[in-house]
C-alpha positions as CSV (number, residue, x, y, z in Angstrom):
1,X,11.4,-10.5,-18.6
2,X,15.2,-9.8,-19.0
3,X,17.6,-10.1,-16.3
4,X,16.3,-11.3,-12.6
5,X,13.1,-9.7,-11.6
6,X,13.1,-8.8,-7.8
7,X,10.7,-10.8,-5.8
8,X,8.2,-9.6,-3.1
9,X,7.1,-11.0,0.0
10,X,3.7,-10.7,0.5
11,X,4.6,-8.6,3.4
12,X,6.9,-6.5,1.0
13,X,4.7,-5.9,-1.3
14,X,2.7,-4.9,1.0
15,X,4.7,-2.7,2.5
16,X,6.0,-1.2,-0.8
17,X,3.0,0.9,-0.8
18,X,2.7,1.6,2.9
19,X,-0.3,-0.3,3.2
20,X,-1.6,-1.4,6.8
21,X,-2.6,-5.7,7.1
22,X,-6.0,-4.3,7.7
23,X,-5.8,-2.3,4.8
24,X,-5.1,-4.9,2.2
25,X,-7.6,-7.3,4.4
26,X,-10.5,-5.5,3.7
27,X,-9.5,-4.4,0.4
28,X,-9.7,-8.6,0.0
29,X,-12.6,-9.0,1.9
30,X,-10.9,-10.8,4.6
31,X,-10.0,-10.3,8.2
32,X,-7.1,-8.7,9.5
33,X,-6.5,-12.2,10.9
34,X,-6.9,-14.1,7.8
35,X,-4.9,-11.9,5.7
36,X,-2.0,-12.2,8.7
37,X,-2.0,-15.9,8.0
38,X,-1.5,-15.4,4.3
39,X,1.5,-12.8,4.9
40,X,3.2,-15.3,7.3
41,X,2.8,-18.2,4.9
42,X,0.3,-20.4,7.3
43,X,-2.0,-20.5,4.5
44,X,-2.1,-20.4,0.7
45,X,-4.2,-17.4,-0.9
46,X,-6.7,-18.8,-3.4
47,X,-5.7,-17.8,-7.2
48,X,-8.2,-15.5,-7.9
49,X,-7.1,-13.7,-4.1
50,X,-3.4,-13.4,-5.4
51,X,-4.9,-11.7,-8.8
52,X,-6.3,-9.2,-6.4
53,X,-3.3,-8.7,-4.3
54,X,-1.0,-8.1,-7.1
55,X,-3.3,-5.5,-9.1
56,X,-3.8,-3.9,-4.9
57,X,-0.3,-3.8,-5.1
58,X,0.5,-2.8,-8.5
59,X,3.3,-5.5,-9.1
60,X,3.1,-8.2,-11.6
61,X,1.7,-11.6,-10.2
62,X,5.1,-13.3,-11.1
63,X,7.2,-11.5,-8.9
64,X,5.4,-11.8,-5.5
65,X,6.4,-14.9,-3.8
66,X,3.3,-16.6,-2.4
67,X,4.1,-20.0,-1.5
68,X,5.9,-20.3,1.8
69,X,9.9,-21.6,1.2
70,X,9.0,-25.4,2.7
71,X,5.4,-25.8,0.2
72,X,6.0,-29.2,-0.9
73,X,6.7,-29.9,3.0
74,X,3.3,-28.3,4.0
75,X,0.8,-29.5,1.0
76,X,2.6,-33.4,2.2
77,X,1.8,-32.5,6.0
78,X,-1.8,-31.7,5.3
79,X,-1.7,-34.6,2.8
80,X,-0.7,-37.1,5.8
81,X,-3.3,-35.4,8.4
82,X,-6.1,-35.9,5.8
83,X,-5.5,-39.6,5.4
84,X,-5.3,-40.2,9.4
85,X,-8.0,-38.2,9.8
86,X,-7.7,-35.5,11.3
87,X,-8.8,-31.9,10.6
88,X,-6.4,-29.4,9.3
């Protein structure tokens, strides 16, 4: 890569192509619900998942963004709940 590479949101990207969240959901084999969480970050797609996404939406993998900003915050937080006990 030369220069800075725009990034994507998974949303953006997304919407790059016009795509609807159902759209891309079943395209995943997901629910519209599940895919939601994804685009707002609440959960972490799977690696093979983000493959998928970036050949659905014809960018390269590197520059979609698809870890939320706070990441180390939220892996630690599930981290903590897991040793208390607790279900995540």
């Amino acid at each position: 890569m030369t220069g800075i590479e725009p990034a994507f949101t998974l949303e953006g990207a997304r919407n790059n192509l016009h795509f609807s969240q159902k759209e891309v959901a079943e395209a995943l084999g997901m629910s519209t619900k599940t895919y939601a969480d994804y685009e707002k970050y609440r959960k972490v797609l799977r690696t093979d998942k983000a493959f998928e996404f970036a050949k659905l939406v014809k960018l390269p993998f590197d520059s979609i963004i698809f870890l939320p900003k706070d990441y180390e915050t939220f892996v630690v937080g599930k981290k903590y709940l897991l040793t208390k006990g607790e279900t995540v």
